[in-house]
Residue, then its C-alpha position, 0 to 999 in steps of 0.5 A: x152376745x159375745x160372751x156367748x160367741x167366745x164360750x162356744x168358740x172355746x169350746x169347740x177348740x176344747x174338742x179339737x183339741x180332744x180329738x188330736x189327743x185321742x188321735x194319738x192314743x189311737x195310733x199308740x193302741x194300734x201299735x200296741x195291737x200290731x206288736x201283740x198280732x206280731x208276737x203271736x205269729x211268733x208263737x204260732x212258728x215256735x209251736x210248729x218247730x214243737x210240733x215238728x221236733x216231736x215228730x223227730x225219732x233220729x234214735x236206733x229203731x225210730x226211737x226218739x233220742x235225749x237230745x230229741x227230747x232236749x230240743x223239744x223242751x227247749x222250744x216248749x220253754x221258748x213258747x213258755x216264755x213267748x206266752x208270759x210275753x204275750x200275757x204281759x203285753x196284753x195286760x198292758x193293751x188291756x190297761x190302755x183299754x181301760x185308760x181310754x175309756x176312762x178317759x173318754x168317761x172324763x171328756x163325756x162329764x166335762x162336756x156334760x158339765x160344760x153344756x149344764x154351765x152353758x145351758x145355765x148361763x142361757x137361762x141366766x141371760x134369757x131372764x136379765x133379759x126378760x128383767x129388763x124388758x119388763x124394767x123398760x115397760x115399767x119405766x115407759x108407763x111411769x113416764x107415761x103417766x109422769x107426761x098425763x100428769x103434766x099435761x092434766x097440770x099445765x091445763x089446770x094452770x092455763x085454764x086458771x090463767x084464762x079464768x084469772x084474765x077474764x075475771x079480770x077483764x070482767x071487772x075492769x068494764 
């Protein structure tokens, strides 16, 4: 019984344990979303000042000018670059998904072979058990009989006694 009470009682530290660690991976998945959400804003900015440089036209006849077209290629590789930023930071979001997940796939067959060592050792106990009960049931039997035995025994002897004594008094008169 108190193998029983210390298995279940490593077990439930086992998960408290699990969950202060995933506690964690779930803020560091969190900070990893806020920084992407961060980075998109960004973009969104970047594209407006895009968006903004090509409606620019400072040349002769509203025309757009070298320099115009200089500053919107500028933004545009600048956006480029953000993009490759974002495509990188979203594969490692992406990664940690799946590490979580992994992870978690882990913690659900450790538990499950933790619960079918568990489940085992019940059965194991419930049949020493039942052995021994019915060990104990044999052994009251045997004794049982050992005492009908005796008792058959000690009648025999107390009558051959009596029988003996009469006999004898029987010849002495």
């Amino acid at each position: 019984m108190k193998k029983l009470i210390a298995a279940c009682l490593l077990c439930l530290l086992y998960t408290y344990t699990f969950a202060q660690k995933n506690n964690v991976d779930s803020i560091a998945y969190q900070l990893q979303r806020a920084k992407i959400n961060q980075m998109l804003d960004v973009r969104r900015q970047k594209f407006g000042q895009y968006e903004e440089s090509l409606s620019k036209h400072t040349g002769i006849f509203g025309l757009q000018t070298k320099k115009d077209i200089r500053r919107s290629n500028d933004i545009l590789m600048d956006i480029a670059k953000t993009d490759d930023d974002l495509f990188r930071e979203i594969k490692i979001l992406m990664d940690y998904r799946v590490f979580q997940q992994q992870q978690a796939q882990t913690h659900s067959t450790e538990t499950e072979n933790v619960n079918l060592g568990f489940m085992t050792t019940i059965n194991k106990l419930r049949m020493q058990a039942d052995q021994s009960k019915q060990e104990l049931q044999n052994e009251k039997d045997h004794q049982v009989k050992q005492l009908q035995i005796f008792i058959i025994v000690f009648v025999l002897m107390l009558g051959s006694i009596l029988y003996l004594i009469l006999k004898k008094r029987a010849v002495k008169a």
